[in-house]
C-alpha positions as CSV (number, residue, x, y, z in Angstrom):
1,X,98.0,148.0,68.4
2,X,97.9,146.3,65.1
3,X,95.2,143.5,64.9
4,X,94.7,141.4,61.4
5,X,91.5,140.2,60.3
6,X,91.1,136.7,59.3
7,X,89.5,136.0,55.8
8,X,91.3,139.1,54.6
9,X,94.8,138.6,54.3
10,X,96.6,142.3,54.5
11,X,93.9,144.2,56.1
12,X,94.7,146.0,59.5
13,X,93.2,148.5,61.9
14,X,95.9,150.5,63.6
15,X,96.5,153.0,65.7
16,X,99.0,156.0,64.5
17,X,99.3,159.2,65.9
18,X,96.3,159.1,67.9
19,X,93.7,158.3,64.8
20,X,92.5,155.3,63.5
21,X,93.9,153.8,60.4
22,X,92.1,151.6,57.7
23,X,94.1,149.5,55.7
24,X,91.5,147.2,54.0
25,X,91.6,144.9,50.8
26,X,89.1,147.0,49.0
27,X,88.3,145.3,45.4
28,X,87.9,147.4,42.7
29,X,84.4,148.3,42.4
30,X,84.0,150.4,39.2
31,X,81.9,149.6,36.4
32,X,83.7,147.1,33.8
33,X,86.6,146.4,37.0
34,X,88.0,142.9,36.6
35,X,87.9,142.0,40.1
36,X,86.5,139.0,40.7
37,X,83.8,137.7,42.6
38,X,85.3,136.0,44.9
39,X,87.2,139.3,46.2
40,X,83.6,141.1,45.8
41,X,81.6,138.3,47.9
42,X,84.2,138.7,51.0
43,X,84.8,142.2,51.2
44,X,81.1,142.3,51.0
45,X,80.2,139.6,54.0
46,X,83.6,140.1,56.1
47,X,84.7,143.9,56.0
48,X,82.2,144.6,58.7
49,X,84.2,142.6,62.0
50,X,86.2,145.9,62.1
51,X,83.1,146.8,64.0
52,X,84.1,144.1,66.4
53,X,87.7,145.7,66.8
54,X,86.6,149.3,66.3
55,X,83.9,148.3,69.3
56,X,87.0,146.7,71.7
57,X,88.8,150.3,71.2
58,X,85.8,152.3,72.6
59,X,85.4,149.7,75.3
60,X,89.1,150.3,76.2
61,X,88.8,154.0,76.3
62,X,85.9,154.6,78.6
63,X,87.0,151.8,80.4
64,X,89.9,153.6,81.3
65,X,88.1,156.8,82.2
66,X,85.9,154.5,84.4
67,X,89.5,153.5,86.1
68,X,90.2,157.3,86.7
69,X,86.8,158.0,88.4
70,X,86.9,154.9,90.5
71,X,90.6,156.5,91.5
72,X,89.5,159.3,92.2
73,X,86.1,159.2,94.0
74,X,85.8,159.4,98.1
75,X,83.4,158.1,100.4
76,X,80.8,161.0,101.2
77,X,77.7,158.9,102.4
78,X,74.5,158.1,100.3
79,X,75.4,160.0,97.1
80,X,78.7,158.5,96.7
81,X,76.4,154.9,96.6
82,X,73.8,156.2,94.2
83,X,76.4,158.2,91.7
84,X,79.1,155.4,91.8
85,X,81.9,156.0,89.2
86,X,79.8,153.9,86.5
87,X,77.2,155.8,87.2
88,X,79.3,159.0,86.9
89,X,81.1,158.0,83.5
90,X,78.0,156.5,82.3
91,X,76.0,159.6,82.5
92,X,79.3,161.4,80.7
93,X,78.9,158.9,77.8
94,X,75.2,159.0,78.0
95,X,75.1,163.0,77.1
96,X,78.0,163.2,74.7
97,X,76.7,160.4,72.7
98,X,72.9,161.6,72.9
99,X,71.5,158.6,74.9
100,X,69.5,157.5,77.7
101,X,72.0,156.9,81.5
102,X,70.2,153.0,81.2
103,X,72.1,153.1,77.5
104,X,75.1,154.3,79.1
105,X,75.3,152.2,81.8
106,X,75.1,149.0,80.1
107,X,77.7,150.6,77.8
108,X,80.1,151.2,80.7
109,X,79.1,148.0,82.0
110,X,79.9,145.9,78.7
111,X,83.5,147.5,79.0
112,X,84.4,146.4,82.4
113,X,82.8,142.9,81.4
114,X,85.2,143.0,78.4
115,X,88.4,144.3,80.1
116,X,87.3,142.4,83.9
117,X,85.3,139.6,83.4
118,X,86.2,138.0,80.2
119,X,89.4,139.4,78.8
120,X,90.1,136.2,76.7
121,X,86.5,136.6,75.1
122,X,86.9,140.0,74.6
123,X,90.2,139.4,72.7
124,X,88.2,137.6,69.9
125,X,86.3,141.0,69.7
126,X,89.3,142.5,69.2
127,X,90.6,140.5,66.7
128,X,87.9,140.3,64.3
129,X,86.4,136.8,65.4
130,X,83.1,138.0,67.4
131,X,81.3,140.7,65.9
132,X,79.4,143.2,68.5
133,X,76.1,141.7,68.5
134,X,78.0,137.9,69.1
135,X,80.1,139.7,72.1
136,X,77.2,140.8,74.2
137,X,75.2,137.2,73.3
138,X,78.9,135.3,75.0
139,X,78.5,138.3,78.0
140,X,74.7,137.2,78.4
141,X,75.8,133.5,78.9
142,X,78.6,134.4,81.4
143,X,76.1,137.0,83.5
144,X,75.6,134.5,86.0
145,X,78.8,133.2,87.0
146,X,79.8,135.0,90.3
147,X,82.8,133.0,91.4
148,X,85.9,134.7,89.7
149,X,88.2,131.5,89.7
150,X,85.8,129.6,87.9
151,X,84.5,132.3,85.5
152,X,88.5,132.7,84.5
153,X,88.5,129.2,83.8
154,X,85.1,129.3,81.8
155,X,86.3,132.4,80.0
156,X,89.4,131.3,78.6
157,X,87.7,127.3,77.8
158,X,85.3,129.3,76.1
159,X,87.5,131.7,73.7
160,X,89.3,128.6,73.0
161,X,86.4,126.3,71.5
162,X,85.3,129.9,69.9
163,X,89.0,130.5,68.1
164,X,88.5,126.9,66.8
165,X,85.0,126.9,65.9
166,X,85.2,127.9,62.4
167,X,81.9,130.0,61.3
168,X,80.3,131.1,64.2
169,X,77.1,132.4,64.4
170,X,74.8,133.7,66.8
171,X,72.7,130.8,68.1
172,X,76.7,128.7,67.8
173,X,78.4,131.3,70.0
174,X,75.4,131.2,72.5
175,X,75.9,127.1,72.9
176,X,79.3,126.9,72.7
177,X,79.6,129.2,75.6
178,X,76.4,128.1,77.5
179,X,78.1,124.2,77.5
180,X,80.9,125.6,79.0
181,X,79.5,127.3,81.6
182,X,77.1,124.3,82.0
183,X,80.1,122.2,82.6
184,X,82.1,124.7,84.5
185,X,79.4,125.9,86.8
186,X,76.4,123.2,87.1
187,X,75.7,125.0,90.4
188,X,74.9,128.7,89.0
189,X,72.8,127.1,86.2
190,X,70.7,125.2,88.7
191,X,70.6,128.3,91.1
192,X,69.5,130.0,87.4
193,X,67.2,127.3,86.3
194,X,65.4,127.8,90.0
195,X,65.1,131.4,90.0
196,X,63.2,131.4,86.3
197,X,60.7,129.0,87.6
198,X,58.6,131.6,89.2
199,X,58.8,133.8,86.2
200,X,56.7,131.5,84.4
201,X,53.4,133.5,83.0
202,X,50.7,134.1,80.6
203,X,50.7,137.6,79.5
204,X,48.2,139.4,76.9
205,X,48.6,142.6,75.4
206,X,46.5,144.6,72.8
207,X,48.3,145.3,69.5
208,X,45.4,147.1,67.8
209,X,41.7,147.2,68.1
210,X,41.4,143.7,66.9
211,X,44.4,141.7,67.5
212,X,46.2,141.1,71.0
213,X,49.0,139.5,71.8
214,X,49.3,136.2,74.0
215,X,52.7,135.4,75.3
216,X,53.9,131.7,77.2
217,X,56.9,131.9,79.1
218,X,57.4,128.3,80.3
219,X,60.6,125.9,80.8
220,X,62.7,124.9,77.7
221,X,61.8,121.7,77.3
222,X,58.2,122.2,77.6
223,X,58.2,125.3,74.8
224,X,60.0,123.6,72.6
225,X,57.8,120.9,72.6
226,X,54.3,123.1,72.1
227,X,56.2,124.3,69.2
228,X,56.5,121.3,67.7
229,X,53.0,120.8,68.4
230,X,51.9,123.5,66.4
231,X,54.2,123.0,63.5
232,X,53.0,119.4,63.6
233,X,49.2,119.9,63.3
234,X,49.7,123.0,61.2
235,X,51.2,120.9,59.1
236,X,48.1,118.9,58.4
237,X,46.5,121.3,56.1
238,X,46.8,121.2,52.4
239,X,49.3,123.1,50.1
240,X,45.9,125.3,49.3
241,X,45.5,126.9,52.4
242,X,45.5,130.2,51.6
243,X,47.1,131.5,54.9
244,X,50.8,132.1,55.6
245,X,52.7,130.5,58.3
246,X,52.0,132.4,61.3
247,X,48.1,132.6,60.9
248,X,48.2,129.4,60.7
249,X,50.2,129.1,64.2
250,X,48.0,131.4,65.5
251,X,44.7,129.7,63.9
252,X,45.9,126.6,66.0
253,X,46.7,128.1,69.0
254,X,44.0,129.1,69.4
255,X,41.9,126.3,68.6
256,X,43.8,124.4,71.0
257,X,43.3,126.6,73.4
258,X,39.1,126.8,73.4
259,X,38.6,123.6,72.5
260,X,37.5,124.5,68.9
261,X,38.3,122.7,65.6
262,X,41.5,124.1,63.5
263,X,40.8,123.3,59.6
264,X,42.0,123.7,56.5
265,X,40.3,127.1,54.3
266,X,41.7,125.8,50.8
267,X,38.6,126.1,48.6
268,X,38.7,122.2,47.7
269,X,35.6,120.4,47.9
270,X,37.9,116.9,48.1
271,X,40.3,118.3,50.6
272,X,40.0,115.4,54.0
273,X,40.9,118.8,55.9
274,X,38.4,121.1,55.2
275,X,36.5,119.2,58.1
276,X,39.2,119.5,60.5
277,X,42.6,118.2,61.3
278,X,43.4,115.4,63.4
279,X,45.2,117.1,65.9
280,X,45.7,114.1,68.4
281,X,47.2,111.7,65.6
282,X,49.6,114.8,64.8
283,X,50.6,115.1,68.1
284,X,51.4,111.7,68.6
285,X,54.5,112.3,66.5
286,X,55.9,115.0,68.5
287,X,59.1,114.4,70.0
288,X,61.5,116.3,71.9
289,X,64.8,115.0,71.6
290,X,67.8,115.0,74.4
291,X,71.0,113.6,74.2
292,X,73.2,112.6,76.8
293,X,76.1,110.9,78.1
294,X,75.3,108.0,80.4
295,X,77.3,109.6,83.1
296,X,75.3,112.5,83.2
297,X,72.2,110.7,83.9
298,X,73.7,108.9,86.6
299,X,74.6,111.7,88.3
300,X,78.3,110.7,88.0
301,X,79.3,113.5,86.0
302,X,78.1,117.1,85.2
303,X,78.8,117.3,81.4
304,X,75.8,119.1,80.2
305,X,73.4,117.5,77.7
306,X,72.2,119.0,74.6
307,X,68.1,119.7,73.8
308,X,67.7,119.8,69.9
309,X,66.4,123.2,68.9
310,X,67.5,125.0,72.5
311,X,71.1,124.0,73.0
312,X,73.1,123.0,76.0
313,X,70.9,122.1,79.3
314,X,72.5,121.2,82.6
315,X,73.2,117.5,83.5
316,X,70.5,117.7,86.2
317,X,67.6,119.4,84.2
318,X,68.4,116.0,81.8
319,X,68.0,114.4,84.4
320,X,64.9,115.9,85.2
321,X,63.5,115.4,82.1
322,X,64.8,111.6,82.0
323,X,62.6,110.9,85.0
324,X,59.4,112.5,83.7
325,X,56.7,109.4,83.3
326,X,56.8,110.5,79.7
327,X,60.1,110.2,78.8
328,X,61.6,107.2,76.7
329,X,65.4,106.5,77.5
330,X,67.1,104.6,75.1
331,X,70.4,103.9,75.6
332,X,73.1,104.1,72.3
333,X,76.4,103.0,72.5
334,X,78.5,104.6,70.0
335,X,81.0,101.5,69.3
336,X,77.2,100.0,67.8
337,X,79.3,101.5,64.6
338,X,81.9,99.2,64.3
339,X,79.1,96.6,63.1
340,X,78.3,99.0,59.9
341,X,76.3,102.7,60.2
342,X,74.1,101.1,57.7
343,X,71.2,99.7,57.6
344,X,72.1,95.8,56.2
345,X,69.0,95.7,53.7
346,X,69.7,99.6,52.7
347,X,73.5,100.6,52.4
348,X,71.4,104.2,52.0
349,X,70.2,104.2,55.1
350,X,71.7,104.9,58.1
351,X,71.5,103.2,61.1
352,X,69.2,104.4,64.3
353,X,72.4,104.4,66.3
354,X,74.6,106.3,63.8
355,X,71.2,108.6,62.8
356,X,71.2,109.8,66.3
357,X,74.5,110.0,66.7
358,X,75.4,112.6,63.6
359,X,72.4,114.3,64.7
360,X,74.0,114.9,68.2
361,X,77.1,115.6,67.2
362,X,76.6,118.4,64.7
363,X,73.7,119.8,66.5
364,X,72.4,121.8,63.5
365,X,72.0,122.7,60.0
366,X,76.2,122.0,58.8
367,X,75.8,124.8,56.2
368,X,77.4,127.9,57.5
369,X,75.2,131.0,58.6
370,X,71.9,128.3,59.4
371,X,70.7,127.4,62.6
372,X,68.3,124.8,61.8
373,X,67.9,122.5,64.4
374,X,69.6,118.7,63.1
375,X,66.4,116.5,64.4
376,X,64.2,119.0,61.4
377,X,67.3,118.3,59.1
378,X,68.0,115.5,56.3
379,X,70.7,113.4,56.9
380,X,72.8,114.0,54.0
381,X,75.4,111.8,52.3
382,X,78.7,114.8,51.7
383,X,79.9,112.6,49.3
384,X,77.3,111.8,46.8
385,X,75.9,108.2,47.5
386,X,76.1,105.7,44.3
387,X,73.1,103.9,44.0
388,X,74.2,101.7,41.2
389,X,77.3,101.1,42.6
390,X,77.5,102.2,46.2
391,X,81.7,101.4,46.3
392,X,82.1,103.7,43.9
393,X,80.6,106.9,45.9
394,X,80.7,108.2,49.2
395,X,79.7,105.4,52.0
396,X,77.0,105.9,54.7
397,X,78.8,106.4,57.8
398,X,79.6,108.9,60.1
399,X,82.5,110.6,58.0
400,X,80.2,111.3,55.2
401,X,77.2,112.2,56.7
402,X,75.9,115.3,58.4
403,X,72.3,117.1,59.0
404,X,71.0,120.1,56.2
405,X,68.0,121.8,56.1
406,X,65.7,121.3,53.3
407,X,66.5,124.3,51.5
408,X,70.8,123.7,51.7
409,X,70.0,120.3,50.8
410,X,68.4,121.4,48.0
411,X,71.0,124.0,47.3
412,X,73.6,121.8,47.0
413,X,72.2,118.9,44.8
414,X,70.5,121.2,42.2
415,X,72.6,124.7,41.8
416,X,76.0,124.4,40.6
417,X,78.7,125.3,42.0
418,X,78.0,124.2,45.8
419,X,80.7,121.9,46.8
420,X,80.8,120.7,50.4
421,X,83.7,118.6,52.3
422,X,83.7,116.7,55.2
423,X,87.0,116.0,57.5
424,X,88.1,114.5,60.5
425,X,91.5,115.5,61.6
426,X,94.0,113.6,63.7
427,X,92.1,114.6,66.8
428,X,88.9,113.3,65.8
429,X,87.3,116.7,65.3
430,X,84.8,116.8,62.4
431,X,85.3,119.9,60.2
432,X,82.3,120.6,57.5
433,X,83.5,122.9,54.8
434,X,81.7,124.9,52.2
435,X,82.8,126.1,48.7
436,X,80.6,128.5,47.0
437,X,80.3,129.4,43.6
438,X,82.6,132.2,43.9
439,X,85.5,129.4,45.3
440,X,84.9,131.0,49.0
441,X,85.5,128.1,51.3
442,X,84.0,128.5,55.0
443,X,85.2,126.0,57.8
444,X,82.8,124.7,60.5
445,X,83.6,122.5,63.5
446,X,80.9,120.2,64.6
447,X,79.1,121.9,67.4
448,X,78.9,119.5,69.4
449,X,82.3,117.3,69.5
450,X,82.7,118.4,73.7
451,X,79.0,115.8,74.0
452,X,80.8,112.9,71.6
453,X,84.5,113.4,71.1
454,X,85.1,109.6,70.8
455,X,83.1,109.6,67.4
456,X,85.7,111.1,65.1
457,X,88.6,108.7,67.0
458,X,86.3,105.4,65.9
459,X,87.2,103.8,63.0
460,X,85.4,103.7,60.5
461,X,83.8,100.9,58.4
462,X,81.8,100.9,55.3
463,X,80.1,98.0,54.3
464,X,78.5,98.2,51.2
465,X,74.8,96.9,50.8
466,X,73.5,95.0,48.0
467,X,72.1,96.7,45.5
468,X,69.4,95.8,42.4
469,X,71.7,95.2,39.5
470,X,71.1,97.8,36.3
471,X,72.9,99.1,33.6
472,X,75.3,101.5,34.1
473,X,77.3,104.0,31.5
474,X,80.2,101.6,32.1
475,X,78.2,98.3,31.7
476,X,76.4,99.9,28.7
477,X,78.9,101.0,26.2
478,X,75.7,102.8,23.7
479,X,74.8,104.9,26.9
480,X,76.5,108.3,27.9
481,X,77.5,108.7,31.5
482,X,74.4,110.5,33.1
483,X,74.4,114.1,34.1
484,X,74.6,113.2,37.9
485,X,77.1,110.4,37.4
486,X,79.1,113.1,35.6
487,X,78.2,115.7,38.6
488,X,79.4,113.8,41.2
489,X,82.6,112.7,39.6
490,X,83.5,116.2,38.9
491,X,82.4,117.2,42.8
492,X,84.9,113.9,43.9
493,X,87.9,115.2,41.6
494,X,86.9,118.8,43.3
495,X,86.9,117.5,46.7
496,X,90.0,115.4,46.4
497,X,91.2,118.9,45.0
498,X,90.6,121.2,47.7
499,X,92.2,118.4,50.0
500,X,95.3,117.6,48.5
501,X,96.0,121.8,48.1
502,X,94.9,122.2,52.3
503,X,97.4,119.3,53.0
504,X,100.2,121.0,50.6
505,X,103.5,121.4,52.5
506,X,104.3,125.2,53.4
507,X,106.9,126.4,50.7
508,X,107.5,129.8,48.8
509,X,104.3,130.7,48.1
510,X,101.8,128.7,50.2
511,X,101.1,127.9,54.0
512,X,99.9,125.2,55.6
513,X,96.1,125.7,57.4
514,X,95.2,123.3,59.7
515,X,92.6,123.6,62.0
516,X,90.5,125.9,62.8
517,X,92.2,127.1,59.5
C-alpha cells in the first residue's frame, strides 16, 4: 500500500515489513530555520489526514479478523444470535483497547461499513481526503439506505462530488452526501422523515441547583425558523447590554415562552429598549428560505431542495413546506440574467433574481473552513467593484459574486494579504479560491451546483450602470491614486497572476491542475 496525500507533495504512509512508515514533508522547525511560512502553515493544518489513512488501516485489520470469526462460527442456538461474530471481535477489541463492548461494536461496525457499505467513500479515507470525524458524518447520512443496489450507486455519486469538492468540511460533507442520497433514495428519506415525527419532545433537565436545561426537538424547518426568531428579537437590544449571546437567547426564550417582556439591561436612561423589545415587528422579518427546482414542486422530479442553514431536504418535504398557508412561492427563472444581474439604477446592486440565485448556488459562507449559512451572508463582489468607474472593476454578476460572512468579508477588504478568485470552468462549475498571506491557495466548488448547474453554462453579461461623475486619480493629474484604487489593482494583477500560472501548459517543471485541483 502506498497512498499520497494531497496538499503535500512527497509525503507517503506505507507499509514495509509489517510496520508503518512516515515519510512526511516536515519543515524545519528550529529556532532561526529559514523555512517559510507557507511550508509551516500546511504542515501545521494538513499533516493530521494521516489519521484518516492510519484510521482506514485499523479498519482493514479488524475487519478482516471479523471475516475469520464470521468463517469460523457455527450455529448453536440462542448464544450463537446474542455473541454474533461482531459481537465476538468487538468485545476482543473492546478489552485490548480498554473500552466499553458499545465502543467496540460501533468500532467493528464502522469497518464493515467502510470495507461493505461504502468502499468508494471509504477510499477517500484512505487517501487523505476525509478525515475520521468527516468519515463517520458521510456513514451517518448513508445509515438509512437498505437497498444495496441503490446504496452502491449513492456511494460511488457521492465519493465522486466529495473528490471534486475542493475544501470539505464537516457541515459540506454532511450535504453533499445527504443530496445524494435525497436524490438517490427519496423513499428512505420519507420513510426517515416519518419515523422522526413521533420523536418530537420537550425535555427539561437540571444542570445545577439553579439552572435547567430545556430542550425542542421539532422538524427542520420549523427549528430553524425559531432560531431565527430569537436571533431576530435578540437582536433588538443595544450594543450596551451587558449580557453575552446566549443569555440573551435564553433571556428570550424564555420570555416568549411565559408571556413576559424580554428588554434590554444596558444602563442607558435614553435606550427605546430598556422598556422592552418589539418582538412582533422583529418577527415579522423572519424568513426561512427554500430553494427549489420547479420540477420538484410539481412532483415531476425527486431532485432534493436545499433549506438555507440545514442543507438538503427531500423534494416532498419542499413540497410540504410549499403548501403550508404561510409559505410565499415565488417563482425565479434563471435566464432573468441575460437582461443584466444588476439592478438598472444601481450597477452595485444585484438583482433579486441573481441575489437568490448566488445565494442558492453556493449555499454558504465561500471562504474555506466556515459554514455560515449564505441567506446571513453579504453578497460580495470577488473582484473589487469600481464605484467611479464600474468598467474598470469587477462587474456585478454571477461570476463575480458570492456570499461571506461578516467577519471574511471583513477579512478580506481590510487585512492584507487575502486574495480571493472566482472561476467557472468549461463545465459551468464555480470554483472559489483562497490565497492567504502565507501564498496557500485552497479550492472550493460551489456546494450547491447539483440544485443549479445551468448557472455557470449562462452567459454572462455585464452592463454597467451609470454612475455620479467625480474626480478620479486619472482625471485629476495633482491627486495620487487612492490607497484602495492602488489595492485593488494590485489584487487584479494578482488574480490575473494566479490564473495565467494554473492555466500554464505542463512542461519540465510544472503540471497542469484543473479541477478539483
Amino acid at each position: 500500500m502506498n497512498t499520497t496525500l494531497a496538499d503535500q507533495a512527497g509525503a507517503t504512509l506505507t507499509v514495509e515489513g509489517g510496520m508503518f512508515v512516515f515519510r512526511m514533508v516536515m519543515p524545519d522547525l528550529a529556532e532561526g530555520s529559514d523555512a517559510t511560512d507557507a511550508a509551516l502553515m500546511l504542515f501545521a493544518a494538513r499533516s493530521d489526514l494521516f489519521q484518516g489513512m492510519v484510521l482506514w488501516d485499523q479498519y482493514e485489520a479488524i475487519y478482516r479478523v471479523y471475516q475469520r470469526r464470521l468463517a469460523q462460527t457455527v450455529d448453536t442456538g440462542a448464544f450463537t444470535n446474542l455473541y454474533d461474530p461482531l459481537c465476538q471481535v468487538a468485545a476482543s477489541y473492546a478489552t485490548v483497547r480498554g473500552v466499553r463492548q458499545h465502543t467496540g461494536e460501533k468500532f467493528v461496525d464502522e469497518a464493515v461499513s467502510c470495507m461493505e457499505r461504502v468502499p468508494a467513500i471509504g477510499q477517500l479515507l484512505r487517501g487523505g481526503l476525509l478525515t475520521p470525524t468527516q468519515f463517520r458524518l458521510a456513514l451517518d447520512q448513508t445509515a438509512a439506505v437498505v437497498d444495496t443496489d441503490v446504496l452502491a450507486v449513492i456511494d460511488a455519486e457521492a465519493a465522486d462530488r466529495l473528490r471534486g469538492a475542493g475544501n470539505l468540511t464537516g457541515p459540506r460533507v454532511t450535504e453533499i452526501i445527504a443530496a445524494v442520497v435525497a436524490e438517490h433514495d427519496a423513499d428512505a428519506a420519507q420513510a426517515a422523515r416519518e419515523a422522526a415525527k413521533p420523536r418530537k419532545k420537550v425535555v427539561v433537565e437540571p444542570v445545577d441547583g439553579t439552572l435547567a436545561d430545556l430542550r425542542v426537538t421539532g422538524s427542520v424547518e420549523d427549528v430553524r425558523l425559531a432560531q431565527d426568531s430569537i436571533d431576530a428579537i435578540i437582536a433588538g437590544v443595544c450594543p450596551d447590554d451587558p449580557r453575552g449571546k446566549a443569555v440573551r437567547r435564553s433571556d428570550a426564550v424564555i420570555a416568549l415562552l411565559t408571556g413576559k417582556v424580554f428588554a434590554c439591561q444596558c444602563a442607558g436612561d435614553d435606550c427605546p429598549s430598556r422598556a422592552g423589545v418589539d418582538g412582533a415587528a422583529r418577527l415579522a422579518t423572519v424568513v426561512l428560505h427554500v430553494v427549489a427546482r420547479r420540477e420538484s414542486l410539481t412532483g415531476e422530479s425527486d431532485i432534493p431542495a436545499y433549506l438555507d442553514g440545514f442543507g438538503p431536504i427531500t423534494a416532498e418535504h419542499a413540497r410540504d413546506i410549499a403548501a403550508d398557508t404561510d409559505t410565499v412561492v415565488r417563482d425565479l427563472d434563471v435566464t432573468d440574467l441575460l437582461g443584466g444581474a444588476s439592478q438598472p439604477s444601481n450597477g452595485y446592486r444585484p438583482t433579486a433574481a441573481c441575489d437568490a440565485l448566488v445565494r442558492a448556488v453556493h449555499g454558504r459562507c465561500t471562504h474555506p473552513g466556515c459554514d455560515m449559512p449564505a441567506y446571513r451572508c453579504d453578497l460580495d463582489h470577488v473582484a473589487e467593484y469600481n464605484h467611479d468607474d464600474p468598467a474598470a472593476g469587477g462587474p456585478t454578476c454571477p461570476c463575480n459574486l458570492n456570499p461571506k460572512c461578516r467577519f471574511h468579508h471583513g477579512l478580506k477588504t481590510f487585512v492584507n494579504g487575502w486574495l480571493d478568485d472566482q472561476i467557472v470552468d468549461a463545465n459551468g462549475v464555480i470554483w472559489t479560491e483562497t490565497t492567504t498571506p502565507e501564498g496557500i491557495t485552497v479550492r472550493s466548488r460551489a456546494l450547491n451546483h447539483w440544485l443549479l448547474p445551468e448557472l455557470g453554462l449562462l452567459p454572462c453579461v455585464h452592463h454597467d450602470a451609470p454612475t455620479t461623475s467625480r474626480p478620479t486619480a486619472e482625471s485629476d493629474p495633482g491627486r495620487p491614486r487612492t490607497r484602495t484604487d492602488a489595492k485593488h489593482r494590485y489584487r487584479m494583477r494578482m488574480r490575473a497572476h494566479n490564473r495565467r500560472t494554473r492555466e500554464r501548459p505542463a512542461g519540465p517543471s510544472s503540471a497542469v491542475k484543473t479541477p478539483p485541483f
